[in-house]
MDAnalysis code that builds the backbone (N, CA, C; Angstrom):
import MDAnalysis as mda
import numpy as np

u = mda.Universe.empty(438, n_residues=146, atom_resindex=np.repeat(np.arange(146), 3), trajectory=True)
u.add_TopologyAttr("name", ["N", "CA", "C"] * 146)
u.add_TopologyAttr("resid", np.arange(1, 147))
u.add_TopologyAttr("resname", ["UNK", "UNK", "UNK", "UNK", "UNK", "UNK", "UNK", "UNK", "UNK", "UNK", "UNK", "UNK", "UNK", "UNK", "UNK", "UNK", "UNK", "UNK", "UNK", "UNK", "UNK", "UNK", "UNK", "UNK", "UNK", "UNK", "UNK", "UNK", "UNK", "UNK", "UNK", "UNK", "UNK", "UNK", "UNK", "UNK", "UNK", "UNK", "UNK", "UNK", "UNK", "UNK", "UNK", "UNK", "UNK", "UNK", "UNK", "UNK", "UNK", "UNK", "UNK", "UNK", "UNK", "UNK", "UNK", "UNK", "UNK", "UNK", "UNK", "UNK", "UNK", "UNK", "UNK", "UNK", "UNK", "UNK", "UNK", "UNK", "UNK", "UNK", "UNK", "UNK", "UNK", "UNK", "UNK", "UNK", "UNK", "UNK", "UNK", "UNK", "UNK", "UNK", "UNK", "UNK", "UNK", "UNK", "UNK", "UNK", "UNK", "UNK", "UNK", "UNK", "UNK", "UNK", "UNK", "UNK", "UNK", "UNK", "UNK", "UNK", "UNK", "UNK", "UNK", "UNK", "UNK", "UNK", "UNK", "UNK", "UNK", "UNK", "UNK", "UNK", "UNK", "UNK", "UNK", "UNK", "UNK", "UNK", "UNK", "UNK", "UNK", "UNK", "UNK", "UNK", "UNK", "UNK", "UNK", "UNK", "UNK", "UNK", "UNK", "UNK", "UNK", "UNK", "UNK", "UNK", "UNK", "UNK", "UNK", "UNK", "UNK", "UNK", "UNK", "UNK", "UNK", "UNK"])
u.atoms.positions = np.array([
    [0.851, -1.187, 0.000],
    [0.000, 0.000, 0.000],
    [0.888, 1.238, 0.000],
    [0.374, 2.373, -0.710],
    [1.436, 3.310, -0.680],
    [1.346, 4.401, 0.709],
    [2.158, 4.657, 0.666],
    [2.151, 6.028, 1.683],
    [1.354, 7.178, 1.008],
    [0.611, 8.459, 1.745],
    [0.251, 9.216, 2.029],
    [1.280, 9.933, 0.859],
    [2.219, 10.195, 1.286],
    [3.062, 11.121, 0.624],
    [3.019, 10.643, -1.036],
    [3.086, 9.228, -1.481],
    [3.466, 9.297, -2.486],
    [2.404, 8.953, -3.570],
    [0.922, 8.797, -3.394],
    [0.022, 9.241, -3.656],
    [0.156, 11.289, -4.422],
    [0.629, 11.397, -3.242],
    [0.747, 12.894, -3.672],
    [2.009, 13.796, -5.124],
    [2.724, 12.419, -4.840],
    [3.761, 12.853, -5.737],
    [3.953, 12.215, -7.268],
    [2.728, 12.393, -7.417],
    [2.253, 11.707, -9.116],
    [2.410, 13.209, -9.788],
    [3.263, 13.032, -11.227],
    [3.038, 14.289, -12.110],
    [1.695, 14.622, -12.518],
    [1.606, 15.260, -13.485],
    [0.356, 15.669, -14.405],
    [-0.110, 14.434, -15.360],
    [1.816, 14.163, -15.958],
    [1.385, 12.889, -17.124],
    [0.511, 11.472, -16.176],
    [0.987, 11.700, -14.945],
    [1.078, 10.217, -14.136],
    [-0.495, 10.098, -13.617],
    [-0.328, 11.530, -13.518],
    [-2.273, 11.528, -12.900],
    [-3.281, 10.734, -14.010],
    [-2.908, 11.766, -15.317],
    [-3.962, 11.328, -16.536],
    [-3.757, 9.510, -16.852],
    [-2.655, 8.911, -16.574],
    [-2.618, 7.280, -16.587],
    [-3.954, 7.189, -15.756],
    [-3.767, 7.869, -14.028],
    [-4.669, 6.919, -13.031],
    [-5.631, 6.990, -13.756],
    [-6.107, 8.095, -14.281],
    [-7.796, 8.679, -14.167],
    [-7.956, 7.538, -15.876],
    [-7.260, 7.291, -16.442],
    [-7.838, 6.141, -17.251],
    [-7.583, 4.502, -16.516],
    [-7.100, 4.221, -15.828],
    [-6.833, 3.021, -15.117],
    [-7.882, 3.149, -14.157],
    [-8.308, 4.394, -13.492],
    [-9.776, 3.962, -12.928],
    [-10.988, 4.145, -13.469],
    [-10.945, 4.254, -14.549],
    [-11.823, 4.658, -15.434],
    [-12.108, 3.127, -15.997],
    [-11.014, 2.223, -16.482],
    [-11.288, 0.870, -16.848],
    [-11.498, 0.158, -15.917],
    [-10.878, -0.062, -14.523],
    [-10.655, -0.842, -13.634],
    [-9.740, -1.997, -13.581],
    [-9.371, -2.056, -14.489],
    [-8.470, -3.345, -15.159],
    [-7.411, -3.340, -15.973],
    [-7.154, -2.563, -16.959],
    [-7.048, -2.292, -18.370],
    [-5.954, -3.215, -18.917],
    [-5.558, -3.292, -19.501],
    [-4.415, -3.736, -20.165],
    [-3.846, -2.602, -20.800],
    [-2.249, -2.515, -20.701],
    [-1.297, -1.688, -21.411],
    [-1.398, -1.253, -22.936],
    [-2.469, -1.920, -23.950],
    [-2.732, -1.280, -25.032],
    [-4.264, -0.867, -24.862],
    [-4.972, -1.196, -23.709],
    [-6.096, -0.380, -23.661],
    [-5.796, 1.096, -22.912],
    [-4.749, 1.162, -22.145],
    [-4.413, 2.485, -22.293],
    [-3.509, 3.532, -22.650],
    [-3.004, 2.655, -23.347],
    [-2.207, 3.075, -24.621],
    [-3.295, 4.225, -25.564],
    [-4.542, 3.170, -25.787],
    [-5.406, 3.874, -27.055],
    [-6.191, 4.876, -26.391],
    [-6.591, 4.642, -24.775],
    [-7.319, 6.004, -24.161],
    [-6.542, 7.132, -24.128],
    [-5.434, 7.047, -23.528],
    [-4.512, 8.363, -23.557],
    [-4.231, 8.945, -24.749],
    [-4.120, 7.806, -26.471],
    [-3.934, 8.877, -27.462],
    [-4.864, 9.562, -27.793],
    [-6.050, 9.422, -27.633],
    [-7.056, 10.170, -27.317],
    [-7.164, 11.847, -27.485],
    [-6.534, 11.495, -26.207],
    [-6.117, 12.855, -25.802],
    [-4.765, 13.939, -26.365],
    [-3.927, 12.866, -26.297],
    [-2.266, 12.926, -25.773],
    [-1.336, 12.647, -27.382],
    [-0.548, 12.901, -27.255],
    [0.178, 12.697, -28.586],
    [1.436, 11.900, -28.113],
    [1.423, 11.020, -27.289],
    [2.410, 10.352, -26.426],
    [2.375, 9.409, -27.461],
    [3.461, 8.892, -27.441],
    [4.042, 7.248, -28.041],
    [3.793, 6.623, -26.745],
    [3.525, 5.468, -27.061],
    [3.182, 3.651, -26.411],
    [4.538, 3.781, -25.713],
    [5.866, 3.834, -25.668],
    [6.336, 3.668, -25.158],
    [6.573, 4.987, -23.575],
    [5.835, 6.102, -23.496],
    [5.807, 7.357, -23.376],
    [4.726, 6.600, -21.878],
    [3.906, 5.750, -22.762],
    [2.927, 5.405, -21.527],
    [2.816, 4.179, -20.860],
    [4.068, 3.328, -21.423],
    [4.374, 2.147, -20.604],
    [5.364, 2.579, -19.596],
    [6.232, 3.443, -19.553],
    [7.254, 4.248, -19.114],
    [6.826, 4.781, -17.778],
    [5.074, 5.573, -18.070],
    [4.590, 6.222, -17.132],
    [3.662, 5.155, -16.229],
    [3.413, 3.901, -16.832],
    [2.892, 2.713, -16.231],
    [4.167, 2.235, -15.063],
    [5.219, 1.770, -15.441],
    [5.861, 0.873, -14.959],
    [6.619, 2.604, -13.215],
    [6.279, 3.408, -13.633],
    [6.355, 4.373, -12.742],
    [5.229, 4.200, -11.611],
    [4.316, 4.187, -12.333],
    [3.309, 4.090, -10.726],
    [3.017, 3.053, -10.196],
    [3.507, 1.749, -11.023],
    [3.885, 0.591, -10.821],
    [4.875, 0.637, -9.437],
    [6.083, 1.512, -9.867],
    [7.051, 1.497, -8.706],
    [6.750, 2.292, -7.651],
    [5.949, 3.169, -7.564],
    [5.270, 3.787, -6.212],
    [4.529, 3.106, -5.540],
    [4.128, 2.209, -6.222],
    [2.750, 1.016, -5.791],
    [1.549, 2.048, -6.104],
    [1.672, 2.637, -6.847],
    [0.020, 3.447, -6.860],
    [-0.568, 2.179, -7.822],
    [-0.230, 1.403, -8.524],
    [-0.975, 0.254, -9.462],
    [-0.079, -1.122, -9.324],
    [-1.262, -2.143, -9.375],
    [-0.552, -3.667, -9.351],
    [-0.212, -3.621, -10.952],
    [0.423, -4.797, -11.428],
    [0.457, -5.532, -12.423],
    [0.160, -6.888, -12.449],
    [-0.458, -7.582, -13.563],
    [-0.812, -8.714, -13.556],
    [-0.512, -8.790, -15.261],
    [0.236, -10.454, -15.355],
    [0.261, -10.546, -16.875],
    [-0.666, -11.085, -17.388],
    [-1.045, -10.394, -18.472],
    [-2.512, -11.170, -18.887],
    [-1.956, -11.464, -20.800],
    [-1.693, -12.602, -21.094],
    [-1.571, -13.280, -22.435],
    [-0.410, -12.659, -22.101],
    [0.214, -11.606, -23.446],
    [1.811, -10.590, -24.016],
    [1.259, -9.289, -23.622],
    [0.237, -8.812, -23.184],
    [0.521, -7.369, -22.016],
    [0.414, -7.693, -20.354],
    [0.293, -6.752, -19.763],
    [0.336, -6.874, -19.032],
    [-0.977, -6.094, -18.486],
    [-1.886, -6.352, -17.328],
    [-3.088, -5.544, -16.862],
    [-2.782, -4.678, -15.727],
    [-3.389, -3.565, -15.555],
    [-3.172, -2.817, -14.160],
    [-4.064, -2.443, -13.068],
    [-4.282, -2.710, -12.200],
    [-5.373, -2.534, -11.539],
    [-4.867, -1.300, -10.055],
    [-5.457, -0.105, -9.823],
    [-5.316, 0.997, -8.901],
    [-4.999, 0.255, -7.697],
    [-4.343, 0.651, -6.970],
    [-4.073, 0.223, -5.308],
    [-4.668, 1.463, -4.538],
    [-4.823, 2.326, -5.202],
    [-5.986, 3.426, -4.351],
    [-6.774, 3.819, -4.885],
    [-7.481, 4.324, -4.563],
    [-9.169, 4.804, -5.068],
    [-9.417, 6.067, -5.328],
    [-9.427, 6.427, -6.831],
    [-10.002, 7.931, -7.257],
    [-10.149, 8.757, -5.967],
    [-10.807, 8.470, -5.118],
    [-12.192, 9.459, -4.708],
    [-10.657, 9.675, -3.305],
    [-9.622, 9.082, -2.789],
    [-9.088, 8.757, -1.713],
    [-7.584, 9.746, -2.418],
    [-7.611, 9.665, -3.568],
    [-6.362, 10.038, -4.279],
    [-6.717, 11.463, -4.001],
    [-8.121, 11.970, -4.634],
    [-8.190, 13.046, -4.952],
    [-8.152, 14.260, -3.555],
    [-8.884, 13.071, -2.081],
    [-9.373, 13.992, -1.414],
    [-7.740, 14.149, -0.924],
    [-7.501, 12.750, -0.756],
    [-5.424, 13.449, -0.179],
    [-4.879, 14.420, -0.730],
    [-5.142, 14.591, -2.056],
    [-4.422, 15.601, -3.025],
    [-5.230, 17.253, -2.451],
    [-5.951, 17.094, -2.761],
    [-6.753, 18.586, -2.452],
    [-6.606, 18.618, -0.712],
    [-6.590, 17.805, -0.168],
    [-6.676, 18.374, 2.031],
    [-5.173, 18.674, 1.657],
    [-4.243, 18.163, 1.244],
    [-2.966, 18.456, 1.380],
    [-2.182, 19.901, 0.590],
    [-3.148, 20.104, 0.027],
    [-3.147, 21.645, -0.703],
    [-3.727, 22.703, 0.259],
    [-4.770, 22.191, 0.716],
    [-4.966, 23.177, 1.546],
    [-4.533, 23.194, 2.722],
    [-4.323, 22.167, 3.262],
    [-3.017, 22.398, 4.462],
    [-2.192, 23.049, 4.902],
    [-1.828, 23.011, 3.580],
    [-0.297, 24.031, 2.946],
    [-0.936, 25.575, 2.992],
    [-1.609, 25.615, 3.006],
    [-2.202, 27.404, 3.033],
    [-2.893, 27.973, 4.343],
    [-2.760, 29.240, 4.541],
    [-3.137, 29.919, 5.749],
    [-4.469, 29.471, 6.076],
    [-4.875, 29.171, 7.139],
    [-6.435, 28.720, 7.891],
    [-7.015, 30.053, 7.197],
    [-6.505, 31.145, 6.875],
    [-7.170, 32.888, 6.772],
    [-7.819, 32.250, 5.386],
    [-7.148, 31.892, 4.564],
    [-7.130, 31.879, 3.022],
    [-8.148, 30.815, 2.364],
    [-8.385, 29.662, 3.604],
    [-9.229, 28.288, 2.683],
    [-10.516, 28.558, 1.980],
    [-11.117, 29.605, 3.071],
    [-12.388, 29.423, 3.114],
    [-12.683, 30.208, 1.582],
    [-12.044, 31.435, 1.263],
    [-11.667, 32.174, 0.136],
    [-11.566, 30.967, -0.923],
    [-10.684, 30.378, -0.660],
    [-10.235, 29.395, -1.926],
    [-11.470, 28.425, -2.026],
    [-12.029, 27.939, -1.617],
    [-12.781, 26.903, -1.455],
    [-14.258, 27.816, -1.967],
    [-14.831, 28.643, -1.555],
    [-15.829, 29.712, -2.061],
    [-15.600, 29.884, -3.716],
    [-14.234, 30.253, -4.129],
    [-13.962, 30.711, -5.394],
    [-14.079, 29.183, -6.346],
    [-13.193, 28.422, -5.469],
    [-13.644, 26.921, -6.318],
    [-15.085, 26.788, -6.745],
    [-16.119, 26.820, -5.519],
    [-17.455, 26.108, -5.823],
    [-18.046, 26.941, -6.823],
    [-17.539, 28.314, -6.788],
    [-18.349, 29.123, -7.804],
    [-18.105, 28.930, -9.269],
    [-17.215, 28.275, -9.527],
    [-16.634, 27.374, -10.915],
    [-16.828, 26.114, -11.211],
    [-17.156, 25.505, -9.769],
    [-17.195, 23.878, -10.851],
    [-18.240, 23.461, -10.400],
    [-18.620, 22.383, -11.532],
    [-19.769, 22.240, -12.073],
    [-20.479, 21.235, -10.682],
    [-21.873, 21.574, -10.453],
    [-22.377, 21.146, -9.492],
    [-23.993, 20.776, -9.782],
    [-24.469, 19.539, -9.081],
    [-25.827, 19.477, -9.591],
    [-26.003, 19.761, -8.431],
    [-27.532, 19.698, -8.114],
    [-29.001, 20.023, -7.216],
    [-28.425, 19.040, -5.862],
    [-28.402, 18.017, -5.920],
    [-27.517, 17.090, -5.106],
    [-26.252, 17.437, -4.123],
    [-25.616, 17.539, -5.180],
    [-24.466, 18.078, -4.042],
    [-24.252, 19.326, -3.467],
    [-25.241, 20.538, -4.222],
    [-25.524, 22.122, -3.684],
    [-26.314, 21.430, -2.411],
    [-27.190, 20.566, -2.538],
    [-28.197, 20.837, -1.236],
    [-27.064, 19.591, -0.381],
    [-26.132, 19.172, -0.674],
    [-24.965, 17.984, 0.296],
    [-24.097, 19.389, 0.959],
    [-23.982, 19.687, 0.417],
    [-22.756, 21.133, 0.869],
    [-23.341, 22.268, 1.606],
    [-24.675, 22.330, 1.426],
    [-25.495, 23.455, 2.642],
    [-25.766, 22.876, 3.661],
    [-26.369, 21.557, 3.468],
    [-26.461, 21.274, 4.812],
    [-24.982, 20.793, 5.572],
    [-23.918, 20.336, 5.252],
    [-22.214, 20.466, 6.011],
    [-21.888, 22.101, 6.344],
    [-22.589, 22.700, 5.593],
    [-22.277, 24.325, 6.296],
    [-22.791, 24.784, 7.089],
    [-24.372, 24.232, 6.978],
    [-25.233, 24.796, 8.361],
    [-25.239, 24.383, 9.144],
    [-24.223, 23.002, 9.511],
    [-23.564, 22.102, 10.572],
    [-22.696, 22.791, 11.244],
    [-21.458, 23.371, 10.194],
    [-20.243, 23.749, 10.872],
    [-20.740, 25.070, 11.193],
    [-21.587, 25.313, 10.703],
    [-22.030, 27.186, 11.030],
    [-21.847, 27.235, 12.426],
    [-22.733, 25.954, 13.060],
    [-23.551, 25.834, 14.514],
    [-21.819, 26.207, 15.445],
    [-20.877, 26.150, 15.298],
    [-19.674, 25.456, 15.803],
    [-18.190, 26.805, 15.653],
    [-18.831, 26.954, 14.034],
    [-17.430, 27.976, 13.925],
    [-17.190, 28.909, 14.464],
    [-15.573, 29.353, 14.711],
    [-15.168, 30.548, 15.508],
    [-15.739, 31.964, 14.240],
    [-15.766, 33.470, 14.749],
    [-16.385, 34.322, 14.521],
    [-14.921, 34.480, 13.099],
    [-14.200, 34.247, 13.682],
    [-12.801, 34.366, 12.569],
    [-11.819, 33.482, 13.223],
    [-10.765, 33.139, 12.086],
    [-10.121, 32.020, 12.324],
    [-8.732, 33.058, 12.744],
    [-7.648, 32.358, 13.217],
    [-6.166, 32.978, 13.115],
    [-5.266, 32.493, 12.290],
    [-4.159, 33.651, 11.848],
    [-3.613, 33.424, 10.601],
    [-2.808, 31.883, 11.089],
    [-2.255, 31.577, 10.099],
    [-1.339, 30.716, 10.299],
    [0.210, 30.042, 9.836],
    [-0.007, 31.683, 8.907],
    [1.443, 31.536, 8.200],
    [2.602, 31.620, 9.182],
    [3.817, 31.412, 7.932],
    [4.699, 31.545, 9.226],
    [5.375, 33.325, 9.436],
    [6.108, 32.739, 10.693],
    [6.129, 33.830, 11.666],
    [7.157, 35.071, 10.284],
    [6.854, 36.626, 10.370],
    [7.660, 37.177, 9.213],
    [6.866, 36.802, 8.135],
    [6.302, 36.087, 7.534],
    [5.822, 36.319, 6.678],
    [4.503, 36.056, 6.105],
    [3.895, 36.894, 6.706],
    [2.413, 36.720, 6.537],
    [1.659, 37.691, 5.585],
    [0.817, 37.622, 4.700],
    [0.171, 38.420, 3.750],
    [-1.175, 37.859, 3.715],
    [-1.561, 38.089, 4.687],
    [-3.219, 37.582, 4.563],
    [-3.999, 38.963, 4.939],
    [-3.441, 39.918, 4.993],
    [-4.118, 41.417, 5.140],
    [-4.205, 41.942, 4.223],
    [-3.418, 41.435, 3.161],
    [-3.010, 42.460, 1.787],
    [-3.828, 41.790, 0.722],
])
């Protein structure tokens, strides 16, 4: 199982592998070979390269199936993504999330469902939250006034 950390330390190219490897659940190395050209102007070898990489993080098993080989996720979309995003915001001032997180929702795309999932987690934490939070950058260098 991988660590925390290295979940986090997938490139851009390495991400777009997962999100077709969980997208198949299974795939074999020329089934995502042909999803990524799709997109991507990568050579086969460009994306066995980026296979046998998250292979070595353990972010994916291998299994040989006939002359390819199949890959199956060792973590889960939904577990990848939330580590990736809490750990972004971690990294930023307690002053700043709520800003960032406001500006997010006002951009991405949302149905009826998850607007009325996300009011009611707010009118939860409403009951609870401090009147304002404290900064939390570090000491010298703080810009959350400006």
């Amino acid at each position: 199982m991988p660590t925390k950390t290295e979940a986090l330390k997938i490139s851009a190219a390495e991400w777009q592998i997962m999100r077709v490897v969980w997208t198949f659940g299974n795939p074999d190395s020329n089934q995502v070979i042909s999803a990524v050209q799709e997109d991507h102007q990568w050579a086969p070898s460009t994306v066995r390269t980026l296979l046998k990489r998250l292979t070595k993080k353990q972010l994916l098993r291998t299994e040989k199936r006939g002359r390819a080989f199949s890959y199956r996720p060792v973590v889960s979309e939904p577990d990848a993504i939330l580590e990736k995003s809490l750990h972004l915001l971690q990294s930023t001032c307690t002053v700043k999330v709520g800003e960032i997180l406001a500006t997010e929702l006002a951009t991405l795309p949302l149905d009826q469902t998850d607007i009325a999932q996300l009011m009611a987690i707010l009118k939860q934490r409403q009951l609870t939250a401090p009147n304002q939070l404290d900064c939390d950058c570090p000491p010298d260098d703080c810009r959350c006034s400006q």
